[in-house]
PDB file of N, H, CA, C and O in Angstrom:
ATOM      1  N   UNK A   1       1.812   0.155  17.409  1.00  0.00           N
ATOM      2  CA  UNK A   1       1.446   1.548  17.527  1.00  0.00           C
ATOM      3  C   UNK A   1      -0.062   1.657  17.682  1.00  0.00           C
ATOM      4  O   UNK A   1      -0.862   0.913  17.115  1.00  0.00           O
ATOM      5  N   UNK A   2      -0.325   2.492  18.371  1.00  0.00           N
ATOM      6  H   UNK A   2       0.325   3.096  18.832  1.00  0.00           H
ATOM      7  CA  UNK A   2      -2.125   2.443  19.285  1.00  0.00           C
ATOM      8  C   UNK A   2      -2.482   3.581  17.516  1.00  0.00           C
ATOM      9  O   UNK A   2      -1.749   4.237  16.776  1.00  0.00           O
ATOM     10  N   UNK A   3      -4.268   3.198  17.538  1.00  0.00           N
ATOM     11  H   UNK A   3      -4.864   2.664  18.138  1.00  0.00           H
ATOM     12  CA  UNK A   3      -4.779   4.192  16.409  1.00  0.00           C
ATOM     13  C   UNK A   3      -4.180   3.597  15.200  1.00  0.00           C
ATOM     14  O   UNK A   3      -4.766   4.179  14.287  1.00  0.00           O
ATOM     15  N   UNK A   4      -3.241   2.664  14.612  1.00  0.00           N
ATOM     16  H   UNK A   4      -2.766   2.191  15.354  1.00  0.00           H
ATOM     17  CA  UNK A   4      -2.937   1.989  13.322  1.00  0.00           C
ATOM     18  C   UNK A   4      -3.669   1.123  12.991  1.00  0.00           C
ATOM     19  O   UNK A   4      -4.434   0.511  13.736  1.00  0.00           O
ATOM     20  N   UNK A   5      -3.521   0.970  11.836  1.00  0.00           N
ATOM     21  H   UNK A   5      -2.900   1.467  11.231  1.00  0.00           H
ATOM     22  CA  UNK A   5      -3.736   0.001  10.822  1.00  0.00           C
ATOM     23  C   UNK A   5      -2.078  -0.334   9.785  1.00  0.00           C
ATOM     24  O   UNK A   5      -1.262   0.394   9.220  1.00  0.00           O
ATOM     25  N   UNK A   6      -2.260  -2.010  10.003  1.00  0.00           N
ATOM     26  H   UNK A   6      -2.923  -2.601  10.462  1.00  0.00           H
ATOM     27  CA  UNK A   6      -1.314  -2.124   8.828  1.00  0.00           C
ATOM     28  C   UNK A   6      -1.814  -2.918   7.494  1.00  0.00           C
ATOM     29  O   UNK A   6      -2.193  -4.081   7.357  1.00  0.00           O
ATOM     30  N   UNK A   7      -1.688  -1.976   6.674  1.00  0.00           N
ATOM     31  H   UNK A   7      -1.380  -1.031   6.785  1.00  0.00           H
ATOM     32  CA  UNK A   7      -2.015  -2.870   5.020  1.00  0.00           C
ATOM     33  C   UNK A   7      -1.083  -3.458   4.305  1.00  0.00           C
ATOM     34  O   UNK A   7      -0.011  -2.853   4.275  1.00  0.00           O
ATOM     35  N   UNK A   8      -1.151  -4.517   3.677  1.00  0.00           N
ATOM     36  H   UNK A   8      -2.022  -5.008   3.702  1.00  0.00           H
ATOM     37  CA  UNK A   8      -0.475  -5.188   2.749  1.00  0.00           C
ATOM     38  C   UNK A   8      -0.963  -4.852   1.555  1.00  0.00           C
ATOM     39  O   UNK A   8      -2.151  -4.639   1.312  1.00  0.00           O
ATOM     40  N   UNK A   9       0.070  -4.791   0.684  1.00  0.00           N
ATOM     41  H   UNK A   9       1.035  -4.964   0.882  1.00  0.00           H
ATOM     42  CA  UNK A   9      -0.394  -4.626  -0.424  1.00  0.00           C
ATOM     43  C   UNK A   9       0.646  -6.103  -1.418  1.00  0.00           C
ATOM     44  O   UNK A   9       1.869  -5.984  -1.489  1.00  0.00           O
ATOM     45  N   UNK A  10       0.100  -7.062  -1.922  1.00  0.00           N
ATOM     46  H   UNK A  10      -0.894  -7.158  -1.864  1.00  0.00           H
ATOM     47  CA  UNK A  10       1.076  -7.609  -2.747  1.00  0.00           C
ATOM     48  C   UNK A  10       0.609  -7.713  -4.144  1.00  0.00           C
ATOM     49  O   UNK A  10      -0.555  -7.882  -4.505  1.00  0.00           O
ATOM     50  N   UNK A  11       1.931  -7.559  -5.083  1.00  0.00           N
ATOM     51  H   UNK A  11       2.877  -7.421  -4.790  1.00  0.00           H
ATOM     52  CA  UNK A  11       1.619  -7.347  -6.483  1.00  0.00           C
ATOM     53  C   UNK A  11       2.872  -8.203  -7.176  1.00  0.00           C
ATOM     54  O   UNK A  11       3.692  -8.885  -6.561  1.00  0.00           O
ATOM     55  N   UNK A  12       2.815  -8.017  -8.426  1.00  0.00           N
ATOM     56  H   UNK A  12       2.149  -7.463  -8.926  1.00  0.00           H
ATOM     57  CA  UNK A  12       3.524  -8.431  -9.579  1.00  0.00           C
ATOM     58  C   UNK A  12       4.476  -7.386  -9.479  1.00  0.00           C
ATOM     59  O   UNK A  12       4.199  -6.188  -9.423  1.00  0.00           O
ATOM     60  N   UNK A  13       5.627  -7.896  -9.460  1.00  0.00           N
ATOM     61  H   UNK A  13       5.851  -8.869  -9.506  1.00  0.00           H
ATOM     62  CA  UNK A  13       6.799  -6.899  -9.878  1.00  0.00           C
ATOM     63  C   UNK A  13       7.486  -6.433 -10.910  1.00  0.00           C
ATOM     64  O   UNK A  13       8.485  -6.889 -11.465  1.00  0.00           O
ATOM     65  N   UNK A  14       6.881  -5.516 -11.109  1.00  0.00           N
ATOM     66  H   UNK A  14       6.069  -5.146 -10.658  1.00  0.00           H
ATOM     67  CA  UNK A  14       7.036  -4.662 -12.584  1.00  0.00           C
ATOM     68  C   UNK A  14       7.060  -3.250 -11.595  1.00  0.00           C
ATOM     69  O   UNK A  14       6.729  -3.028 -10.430  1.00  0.00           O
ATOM     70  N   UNK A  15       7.589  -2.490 -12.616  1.00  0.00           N
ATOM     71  H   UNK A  15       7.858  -2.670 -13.562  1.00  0.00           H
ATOM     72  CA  UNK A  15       8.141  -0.501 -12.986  1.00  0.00           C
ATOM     73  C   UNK A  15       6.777  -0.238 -12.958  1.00  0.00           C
ATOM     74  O   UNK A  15       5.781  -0.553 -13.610  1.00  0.00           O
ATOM     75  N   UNK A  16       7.174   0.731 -11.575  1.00  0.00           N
ATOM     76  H   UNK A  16       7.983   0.986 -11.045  1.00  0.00           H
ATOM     77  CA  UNK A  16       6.051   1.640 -11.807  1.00  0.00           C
ATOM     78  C   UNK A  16       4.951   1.562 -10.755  1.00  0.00           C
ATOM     79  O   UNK A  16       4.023   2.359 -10.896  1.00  0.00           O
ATOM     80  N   UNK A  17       4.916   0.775  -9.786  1.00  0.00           N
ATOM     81  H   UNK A  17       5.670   0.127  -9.672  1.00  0.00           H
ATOM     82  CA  UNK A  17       3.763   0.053  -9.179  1.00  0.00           C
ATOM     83  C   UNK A  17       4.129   0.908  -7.482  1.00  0.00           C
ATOM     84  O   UNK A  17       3.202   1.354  -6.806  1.00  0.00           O
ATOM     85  N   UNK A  18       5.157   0.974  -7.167  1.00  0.00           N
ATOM     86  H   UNK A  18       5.910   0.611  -7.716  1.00  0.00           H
ATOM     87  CA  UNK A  18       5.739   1.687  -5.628  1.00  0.00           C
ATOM     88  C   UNK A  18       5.158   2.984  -6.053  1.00  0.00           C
ATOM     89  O   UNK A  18       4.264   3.314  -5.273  1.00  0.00           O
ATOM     90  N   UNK A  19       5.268   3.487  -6.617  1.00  0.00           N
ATOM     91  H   UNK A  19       5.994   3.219  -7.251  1.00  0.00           H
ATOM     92  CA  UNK A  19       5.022   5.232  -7.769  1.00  0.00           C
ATOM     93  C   UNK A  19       4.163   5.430  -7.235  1.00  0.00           C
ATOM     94  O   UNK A  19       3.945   6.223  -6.319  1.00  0.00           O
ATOM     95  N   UNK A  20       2.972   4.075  -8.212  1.00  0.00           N
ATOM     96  H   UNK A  20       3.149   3.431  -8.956  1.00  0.00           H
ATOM     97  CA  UNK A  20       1.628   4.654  -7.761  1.00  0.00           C
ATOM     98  C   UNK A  20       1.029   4.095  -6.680  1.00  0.00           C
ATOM     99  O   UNK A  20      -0.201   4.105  -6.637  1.00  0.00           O
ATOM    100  N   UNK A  21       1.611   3.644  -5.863  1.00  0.00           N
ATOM    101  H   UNK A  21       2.610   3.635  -5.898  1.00  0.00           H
ATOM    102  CA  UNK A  21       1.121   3.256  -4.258  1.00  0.00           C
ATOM    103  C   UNK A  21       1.026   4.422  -3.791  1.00  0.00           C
ATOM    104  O   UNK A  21      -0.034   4.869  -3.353  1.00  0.00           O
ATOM    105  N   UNK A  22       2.572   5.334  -3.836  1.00  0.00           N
ATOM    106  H   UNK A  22       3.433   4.971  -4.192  1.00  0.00           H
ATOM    107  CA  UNK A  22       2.471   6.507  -3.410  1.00  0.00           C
ATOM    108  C   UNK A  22       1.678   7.628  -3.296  1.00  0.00           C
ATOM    109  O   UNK A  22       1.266   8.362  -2.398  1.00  0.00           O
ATOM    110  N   UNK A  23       1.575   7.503  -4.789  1.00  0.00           N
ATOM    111  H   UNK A  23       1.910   6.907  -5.519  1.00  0.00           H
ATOM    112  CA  UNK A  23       0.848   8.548  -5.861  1.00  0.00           C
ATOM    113  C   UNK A  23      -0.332   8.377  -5.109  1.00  0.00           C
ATOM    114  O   UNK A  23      -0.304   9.314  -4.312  1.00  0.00           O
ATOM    115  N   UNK A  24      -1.595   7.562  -4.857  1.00  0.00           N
ATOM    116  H   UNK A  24      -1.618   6.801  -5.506  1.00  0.00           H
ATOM    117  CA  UNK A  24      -2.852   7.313  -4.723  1.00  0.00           C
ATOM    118  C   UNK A  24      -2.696   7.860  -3.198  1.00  0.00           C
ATOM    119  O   UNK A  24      -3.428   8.750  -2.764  1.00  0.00           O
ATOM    120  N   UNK A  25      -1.434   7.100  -2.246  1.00  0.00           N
ATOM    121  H   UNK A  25      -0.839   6.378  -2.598  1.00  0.00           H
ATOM    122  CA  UNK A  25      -1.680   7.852  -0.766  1.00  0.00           C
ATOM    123  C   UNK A  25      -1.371   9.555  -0.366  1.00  0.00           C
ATOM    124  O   UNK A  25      -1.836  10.373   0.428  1.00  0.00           O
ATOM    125  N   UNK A  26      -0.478   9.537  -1.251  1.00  0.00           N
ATOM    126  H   UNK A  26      -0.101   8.873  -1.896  1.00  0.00           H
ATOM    127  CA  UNK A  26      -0.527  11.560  -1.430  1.00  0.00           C
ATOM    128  C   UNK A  26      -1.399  11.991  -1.746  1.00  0.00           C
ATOM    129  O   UNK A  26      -1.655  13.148  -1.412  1.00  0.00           O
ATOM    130  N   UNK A  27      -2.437  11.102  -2.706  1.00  0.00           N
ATOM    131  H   UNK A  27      -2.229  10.162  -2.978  1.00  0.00           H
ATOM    132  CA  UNK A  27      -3.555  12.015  -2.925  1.00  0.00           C
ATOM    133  C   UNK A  27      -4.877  12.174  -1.974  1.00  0.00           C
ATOM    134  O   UNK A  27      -5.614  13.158  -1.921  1.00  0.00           O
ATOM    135  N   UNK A  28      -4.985  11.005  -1.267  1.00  0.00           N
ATOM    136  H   UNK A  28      -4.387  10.205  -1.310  1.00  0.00           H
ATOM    137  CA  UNK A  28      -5.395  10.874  -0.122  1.00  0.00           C
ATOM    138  C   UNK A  28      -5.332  11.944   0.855  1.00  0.00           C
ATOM    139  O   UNK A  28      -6.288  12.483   1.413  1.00  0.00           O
ATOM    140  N   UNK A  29      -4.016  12.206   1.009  1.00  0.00           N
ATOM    141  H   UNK A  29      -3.239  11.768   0.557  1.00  0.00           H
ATOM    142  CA  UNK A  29      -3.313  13.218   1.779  1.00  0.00           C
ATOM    143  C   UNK A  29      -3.174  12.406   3.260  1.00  0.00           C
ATOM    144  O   UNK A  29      -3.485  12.932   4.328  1.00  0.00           O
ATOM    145  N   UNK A  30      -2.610  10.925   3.119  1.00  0.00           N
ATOM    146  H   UNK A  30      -2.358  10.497   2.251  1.00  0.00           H
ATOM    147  CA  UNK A  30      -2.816  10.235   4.376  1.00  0.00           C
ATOM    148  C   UNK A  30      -1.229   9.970   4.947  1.00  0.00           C
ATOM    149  O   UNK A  30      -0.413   9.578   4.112  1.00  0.00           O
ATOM    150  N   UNK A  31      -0.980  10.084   5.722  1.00  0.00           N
ATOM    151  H   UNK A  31      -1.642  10.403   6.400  1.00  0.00           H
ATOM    152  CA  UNK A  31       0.421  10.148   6.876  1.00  0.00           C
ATOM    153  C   UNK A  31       0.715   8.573   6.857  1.00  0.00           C
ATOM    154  O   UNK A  31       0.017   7.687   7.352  1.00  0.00           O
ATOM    155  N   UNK A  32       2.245   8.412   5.978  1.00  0.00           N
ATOM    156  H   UNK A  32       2.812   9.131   5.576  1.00  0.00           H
ATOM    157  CA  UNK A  32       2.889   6.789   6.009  1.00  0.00           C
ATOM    158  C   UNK A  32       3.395   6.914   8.117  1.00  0.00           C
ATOM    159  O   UNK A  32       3.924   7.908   8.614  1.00  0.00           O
ATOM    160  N   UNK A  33       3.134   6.024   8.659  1.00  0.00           N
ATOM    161  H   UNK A  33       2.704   5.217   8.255  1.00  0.00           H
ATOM    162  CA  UNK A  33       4.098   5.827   9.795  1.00  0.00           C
ATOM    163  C   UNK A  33       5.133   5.335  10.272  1.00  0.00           C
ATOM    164  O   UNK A  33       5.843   5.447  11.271  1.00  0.00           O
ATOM    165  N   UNK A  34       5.009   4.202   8.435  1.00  0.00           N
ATOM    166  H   UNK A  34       4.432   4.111   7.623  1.00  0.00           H
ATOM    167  CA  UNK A  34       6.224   3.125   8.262  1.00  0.00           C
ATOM    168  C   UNK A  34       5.674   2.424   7.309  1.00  0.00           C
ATOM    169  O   UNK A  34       4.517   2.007   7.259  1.00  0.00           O
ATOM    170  N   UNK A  35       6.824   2.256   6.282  1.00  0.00           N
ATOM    171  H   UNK A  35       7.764   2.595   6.322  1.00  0.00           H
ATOM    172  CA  UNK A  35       6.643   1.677   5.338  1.00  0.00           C
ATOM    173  C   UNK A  35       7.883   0.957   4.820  1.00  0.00           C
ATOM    174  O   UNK A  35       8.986   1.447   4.579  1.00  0.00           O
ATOM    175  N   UNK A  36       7.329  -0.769   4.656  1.00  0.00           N
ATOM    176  H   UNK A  36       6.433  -1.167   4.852  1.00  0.00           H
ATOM    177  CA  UNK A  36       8.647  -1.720   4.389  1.00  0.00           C
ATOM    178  C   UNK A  36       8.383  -2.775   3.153  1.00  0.00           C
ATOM    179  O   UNK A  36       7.651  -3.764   3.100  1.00  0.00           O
ATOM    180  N   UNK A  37       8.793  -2.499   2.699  1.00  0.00           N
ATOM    181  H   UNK A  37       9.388  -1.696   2.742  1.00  0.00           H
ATOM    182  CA  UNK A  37       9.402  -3.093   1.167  1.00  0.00           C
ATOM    183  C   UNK A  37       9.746  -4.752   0.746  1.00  0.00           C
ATOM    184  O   UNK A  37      10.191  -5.569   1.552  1.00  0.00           O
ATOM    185  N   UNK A  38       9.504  -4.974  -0.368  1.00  0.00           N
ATOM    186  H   UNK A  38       9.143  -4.310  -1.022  1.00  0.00           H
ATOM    187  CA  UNK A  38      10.712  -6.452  -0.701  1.00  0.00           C
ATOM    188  C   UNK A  38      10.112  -6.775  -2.169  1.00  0.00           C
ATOM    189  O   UNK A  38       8.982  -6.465  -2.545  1.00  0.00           O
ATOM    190  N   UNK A  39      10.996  -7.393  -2.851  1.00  0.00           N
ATOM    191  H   UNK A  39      11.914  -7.645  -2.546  1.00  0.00           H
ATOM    192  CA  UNK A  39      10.825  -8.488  -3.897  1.00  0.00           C
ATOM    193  C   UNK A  39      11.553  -9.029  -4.412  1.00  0.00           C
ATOM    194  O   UNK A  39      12.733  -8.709  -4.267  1.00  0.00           O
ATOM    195  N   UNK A  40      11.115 -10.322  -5.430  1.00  0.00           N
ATOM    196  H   UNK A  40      10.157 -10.582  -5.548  1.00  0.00           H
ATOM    197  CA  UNK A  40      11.876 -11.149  -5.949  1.00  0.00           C
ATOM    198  C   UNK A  40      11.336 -10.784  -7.749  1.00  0.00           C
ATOM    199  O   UNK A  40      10.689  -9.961  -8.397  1.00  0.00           O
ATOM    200  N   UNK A  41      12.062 -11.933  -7.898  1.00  0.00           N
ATOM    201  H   UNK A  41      12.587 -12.601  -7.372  1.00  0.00           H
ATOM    202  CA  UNK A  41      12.026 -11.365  -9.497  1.00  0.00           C
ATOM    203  C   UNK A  41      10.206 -11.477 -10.158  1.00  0.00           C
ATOM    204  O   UNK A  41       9.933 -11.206 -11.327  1.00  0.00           O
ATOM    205  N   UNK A  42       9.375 -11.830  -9.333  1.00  0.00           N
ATOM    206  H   UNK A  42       9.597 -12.050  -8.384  1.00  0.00           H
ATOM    207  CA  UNK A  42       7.658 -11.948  -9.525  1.00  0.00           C
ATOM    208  C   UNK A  42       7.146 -11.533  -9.062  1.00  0.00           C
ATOM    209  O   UNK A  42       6.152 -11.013  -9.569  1.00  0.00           O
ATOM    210  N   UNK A  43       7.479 -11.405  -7.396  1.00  0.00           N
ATOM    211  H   UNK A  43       8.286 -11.827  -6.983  1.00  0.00           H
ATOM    212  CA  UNK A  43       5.905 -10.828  -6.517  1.00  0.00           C
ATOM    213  C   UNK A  43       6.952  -9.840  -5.717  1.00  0.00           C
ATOM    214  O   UNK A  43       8.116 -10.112  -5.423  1.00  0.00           O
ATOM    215  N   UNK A  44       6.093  -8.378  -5.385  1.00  0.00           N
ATOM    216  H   UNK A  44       5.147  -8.157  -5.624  1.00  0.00           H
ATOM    217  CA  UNK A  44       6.468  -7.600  -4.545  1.00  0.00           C
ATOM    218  C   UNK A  44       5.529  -7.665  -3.162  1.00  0.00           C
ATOM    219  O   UNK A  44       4.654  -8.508  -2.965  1.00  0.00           O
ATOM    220  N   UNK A  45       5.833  -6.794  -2.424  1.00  0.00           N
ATOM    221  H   UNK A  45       6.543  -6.109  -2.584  1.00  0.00           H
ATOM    222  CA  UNK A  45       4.948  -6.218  -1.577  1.00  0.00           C
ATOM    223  C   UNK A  45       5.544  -5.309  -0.737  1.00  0.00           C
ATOM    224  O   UNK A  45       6.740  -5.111  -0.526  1.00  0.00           O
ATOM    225  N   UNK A  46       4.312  -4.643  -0.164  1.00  0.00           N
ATOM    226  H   UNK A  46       3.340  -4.804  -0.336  1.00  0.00           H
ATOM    227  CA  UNK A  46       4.374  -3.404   0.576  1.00  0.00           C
ATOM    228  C   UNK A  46       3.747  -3.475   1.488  1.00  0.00           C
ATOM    229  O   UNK A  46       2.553  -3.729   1.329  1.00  0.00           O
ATOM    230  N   UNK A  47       4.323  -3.266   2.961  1.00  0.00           N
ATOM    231  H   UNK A  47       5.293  -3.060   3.090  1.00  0.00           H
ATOM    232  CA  UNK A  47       3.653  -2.930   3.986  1.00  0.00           C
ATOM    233  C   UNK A  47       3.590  -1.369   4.503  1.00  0.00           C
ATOM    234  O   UNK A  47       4.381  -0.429   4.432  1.00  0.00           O
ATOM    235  N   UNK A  48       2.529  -1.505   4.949  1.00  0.00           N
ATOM    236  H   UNK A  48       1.886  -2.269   5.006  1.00  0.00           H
ATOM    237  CA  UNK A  48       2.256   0.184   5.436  1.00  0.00           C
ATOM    238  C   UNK A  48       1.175   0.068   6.897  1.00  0.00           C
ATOM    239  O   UNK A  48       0.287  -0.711   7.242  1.00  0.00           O
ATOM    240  N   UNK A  49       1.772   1.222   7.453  1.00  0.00           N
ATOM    241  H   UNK A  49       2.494   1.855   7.172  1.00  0.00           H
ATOM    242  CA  UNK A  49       1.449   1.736   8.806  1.00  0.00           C
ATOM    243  C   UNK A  49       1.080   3.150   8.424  1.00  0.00           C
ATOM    244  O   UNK A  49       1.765   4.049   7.935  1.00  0.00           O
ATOM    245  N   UNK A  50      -0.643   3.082   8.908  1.00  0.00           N
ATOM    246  H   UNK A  50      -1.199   2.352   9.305  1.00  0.00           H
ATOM    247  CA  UNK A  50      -1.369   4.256   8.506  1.00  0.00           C
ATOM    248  C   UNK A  50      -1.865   4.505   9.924  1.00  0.00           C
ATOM    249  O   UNK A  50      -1.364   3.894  10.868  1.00  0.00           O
ATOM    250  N   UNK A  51      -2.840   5.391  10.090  1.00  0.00           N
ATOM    251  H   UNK A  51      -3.248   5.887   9.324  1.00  0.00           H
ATOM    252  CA  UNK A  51      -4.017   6.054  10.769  1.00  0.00           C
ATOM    253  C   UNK A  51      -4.961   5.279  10.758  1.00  0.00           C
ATOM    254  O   UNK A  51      -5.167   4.992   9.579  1.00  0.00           O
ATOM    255  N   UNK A  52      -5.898   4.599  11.628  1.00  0.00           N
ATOM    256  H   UNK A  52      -5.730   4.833  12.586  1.00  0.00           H
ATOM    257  CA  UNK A  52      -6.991   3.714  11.376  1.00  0.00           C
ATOM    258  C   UNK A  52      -8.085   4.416  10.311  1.00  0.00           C
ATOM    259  O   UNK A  52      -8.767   3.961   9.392  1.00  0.00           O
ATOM    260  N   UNK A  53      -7.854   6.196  11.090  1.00  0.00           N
ATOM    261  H   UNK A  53      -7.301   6.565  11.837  1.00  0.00           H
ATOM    262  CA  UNK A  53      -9.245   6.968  10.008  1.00  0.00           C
ATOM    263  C   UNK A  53      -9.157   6.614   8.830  1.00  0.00           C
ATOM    264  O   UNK A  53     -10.110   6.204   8.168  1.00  0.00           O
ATOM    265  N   UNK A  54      -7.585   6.773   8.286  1.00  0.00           N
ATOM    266  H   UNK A  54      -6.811   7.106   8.824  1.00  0.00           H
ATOM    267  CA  UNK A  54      -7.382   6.667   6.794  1.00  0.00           C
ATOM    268  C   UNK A  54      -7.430   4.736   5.779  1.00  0.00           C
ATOM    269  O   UNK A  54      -7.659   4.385   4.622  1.00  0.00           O
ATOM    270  N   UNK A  55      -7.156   4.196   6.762  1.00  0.00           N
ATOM    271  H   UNK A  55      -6.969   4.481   7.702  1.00  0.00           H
ATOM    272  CA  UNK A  55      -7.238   2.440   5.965  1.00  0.00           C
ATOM    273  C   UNK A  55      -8.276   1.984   5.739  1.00  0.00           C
ATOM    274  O   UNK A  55      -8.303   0.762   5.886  1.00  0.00           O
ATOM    275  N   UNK A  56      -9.743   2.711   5.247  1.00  0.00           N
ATOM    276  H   UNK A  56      -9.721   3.704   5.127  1.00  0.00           H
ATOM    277  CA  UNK A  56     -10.314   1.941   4.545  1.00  0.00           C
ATOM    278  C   UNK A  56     -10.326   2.535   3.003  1.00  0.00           C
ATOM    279  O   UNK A  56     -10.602   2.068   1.898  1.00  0.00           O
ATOM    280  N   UNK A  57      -9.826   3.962   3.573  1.00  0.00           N
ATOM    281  H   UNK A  57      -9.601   4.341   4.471  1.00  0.00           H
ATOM    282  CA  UNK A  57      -9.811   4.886   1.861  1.00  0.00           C
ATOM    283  C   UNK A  57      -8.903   4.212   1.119  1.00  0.00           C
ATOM    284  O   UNK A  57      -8.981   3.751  -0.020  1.00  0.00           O
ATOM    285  N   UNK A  58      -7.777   4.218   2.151  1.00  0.00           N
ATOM    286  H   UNK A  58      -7.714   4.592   3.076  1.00  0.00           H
ATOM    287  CA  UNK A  58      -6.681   3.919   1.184  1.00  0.00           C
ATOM    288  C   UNK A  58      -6.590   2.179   0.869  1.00  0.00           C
ATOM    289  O   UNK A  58      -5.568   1.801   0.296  1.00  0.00           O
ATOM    290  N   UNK A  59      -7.406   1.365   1.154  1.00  0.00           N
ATOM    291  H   UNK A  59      -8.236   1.671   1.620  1.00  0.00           H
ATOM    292  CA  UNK A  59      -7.441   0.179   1.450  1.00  0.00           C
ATOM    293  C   UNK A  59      -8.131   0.351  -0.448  1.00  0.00           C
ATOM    294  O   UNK A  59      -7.428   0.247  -1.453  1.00  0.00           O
ATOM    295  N   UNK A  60      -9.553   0.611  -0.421  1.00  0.00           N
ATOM    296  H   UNK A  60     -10.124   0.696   0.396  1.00  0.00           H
ATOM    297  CA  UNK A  60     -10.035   0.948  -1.463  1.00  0.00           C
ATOM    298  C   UNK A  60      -9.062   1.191  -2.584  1.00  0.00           C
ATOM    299  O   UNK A  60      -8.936   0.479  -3.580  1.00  0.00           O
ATOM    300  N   UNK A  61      -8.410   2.252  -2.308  1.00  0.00           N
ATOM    301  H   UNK A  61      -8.513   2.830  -1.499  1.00  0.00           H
ATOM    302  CA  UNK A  61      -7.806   2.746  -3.984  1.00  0.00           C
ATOM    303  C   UNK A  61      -6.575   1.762  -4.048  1.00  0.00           C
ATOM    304  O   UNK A  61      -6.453   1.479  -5.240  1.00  0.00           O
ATOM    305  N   UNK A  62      -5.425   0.988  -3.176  1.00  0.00           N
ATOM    306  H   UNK A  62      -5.524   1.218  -2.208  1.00  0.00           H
ATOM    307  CA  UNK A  62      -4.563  -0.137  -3.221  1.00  0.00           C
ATOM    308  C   UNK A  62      -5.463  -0.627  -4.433  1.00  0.00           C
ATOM    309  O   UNK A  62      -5.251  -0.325  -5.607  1.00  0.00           O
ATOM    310  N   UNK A  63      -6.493  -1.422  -3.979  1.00  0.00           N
ATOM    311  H   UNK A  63      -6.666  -1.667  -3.026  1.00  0.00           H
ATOM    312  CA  UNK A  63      -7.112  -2.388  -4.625  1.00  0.00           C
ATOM    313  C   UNK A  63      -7.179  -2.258  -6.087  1.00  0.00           C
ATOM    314  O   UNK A  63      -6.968  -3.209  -6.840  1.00  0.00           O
ATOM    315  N   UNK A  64      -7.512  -0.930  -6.526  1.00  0.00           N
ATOM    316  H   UNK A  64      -7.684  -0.158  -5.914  1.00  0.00           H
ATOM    317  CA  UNK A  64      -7.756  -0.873  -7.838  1.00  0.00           C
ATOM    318  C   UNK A  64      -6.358  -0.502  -8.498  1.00  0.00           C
ATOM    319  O   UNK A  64      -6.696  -0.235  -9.651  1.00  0.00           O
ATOM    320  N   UNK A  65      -4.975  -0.333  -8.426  1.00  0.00           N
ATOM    321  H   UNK A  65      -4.700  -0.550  -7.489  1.00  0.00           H
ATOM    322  CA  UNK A  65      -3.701  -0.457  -8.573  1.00  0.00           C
ATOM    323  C   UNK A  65      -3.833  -1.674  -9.649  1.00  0.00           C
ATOM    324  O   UNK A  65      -4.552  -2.621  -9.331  1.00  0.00           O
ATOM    325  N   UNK A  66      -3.035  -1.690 -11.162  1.00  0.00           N
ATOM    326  H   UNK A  66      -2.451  -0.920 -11.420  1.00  0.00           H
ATOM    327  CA  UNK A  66      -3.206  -2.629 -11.902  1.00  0.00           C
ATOM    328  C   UNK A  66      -1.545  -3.264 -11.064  1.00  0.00           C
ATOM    329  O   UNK A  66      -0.768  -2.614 -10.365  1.00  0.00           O
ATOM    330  N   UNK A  67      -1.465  -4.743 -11.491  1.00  0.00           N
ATOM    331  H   UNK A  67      -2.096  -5.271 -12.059  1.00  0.00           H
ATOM    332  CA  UNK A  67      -0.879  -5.884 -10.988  1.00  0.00           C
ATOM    333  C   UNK A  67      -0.997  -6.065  -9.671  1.00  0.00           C
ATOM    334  O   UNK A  67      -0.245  -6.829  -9.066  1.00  0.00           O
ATOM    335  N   UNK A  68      -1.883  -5.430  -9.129  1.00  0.00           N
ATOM    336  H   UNK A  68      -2.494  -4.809  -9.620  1.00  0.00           H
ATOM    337  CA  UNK A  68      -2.113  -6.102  -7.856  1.00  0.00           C
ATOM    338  C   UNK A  68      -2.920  -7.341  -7.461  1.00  0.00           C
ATOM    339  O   UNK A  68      -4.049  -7.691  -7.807  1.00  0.00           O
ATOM    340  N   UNK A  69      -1.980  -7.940  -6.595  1.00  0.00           N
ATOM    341  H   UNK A  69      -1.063  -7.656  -6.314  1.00  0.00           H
ATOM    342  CA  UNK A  69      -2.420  -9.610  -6.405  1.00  0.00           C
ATOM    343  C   UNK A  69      -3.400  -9.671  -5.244  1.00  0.00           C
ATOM    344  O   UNK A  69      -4.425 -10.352  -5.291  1.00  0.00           O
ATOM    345  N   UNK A  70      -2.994  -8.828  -4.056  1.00  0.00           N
ATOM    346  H   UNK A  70      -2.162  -8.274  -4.018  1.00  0.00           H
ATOM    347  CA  UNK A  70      -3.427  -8.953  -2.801  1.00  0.00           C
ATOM    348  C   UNK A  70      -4.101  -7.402  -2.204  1.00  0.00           C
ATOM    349  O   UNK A  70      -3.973  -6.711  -3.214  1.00  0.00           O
ATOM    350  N   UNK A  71      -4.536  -6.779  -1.474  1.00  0.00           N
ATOM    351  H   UNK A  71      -4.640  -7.341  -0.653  1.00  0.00           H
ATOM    352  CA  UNK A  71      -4.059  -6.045  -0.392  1.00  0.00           C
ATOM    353  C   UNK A  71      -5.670  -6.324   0.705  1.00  0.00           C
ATOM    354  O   UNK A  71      -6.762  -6.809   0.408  1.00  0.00           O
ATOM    355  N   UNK A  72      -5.089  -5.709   2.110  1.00  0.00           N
ATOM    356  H   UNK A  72      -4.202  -5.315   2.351  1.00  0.00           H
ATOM    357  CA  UNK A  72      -5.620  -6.060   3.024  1.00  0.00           C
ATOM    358  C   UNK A  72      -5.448  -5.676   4.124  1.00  0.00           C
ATOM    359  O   UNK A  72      -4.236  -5.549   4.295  1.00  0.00           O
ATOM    360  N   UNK A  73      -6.068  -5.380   5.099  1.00  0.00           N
ATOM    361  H   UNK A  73      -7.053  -5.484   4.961  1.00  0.00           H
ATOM    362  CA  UNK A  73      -5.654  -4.428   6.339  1.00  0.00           C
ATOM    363  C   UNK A  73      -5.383  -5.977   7.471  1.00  0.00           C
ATOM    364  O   UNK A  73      -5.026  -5.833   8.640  1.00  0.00           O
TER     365      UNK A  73
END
């Protein structure tokens, strides 16, 4: 998709962590374009398809998300 960015986000899989992925990009007020999922019983992750304007904001607040292992555009 032209104008994207895709971020990874990978973390520890524990309750509660998809929530506030969310939580931080609603507050943003930034448009998902696609967003795909997975885990095992340790590590999750999240991929996301943003707006280029919006992936460095939201790149920023991923990062500070507690159990997060990774994220990265």
């Amino acid at each position: 998709m032209e104008d994207t960015h895709r971020i990874l986000h990978i973390h520890k899989n524990v309750s509660g962590v998809l929530s506030e992925i969310n939580s931080k990009i609603s507050k943003l007020d930034v448009n998902i374009l696609g967003q795909y999922l997975s885990t095992n019983l340790d590590v999750g992750y999240v991929v996301l398809d943003i707006s280029k304007s919006d992936s460095l904001d939201t790149l920023k607040e991923l990062k500070q998300i507690d159990h997060t292992i990774k994220a990265r555009i």
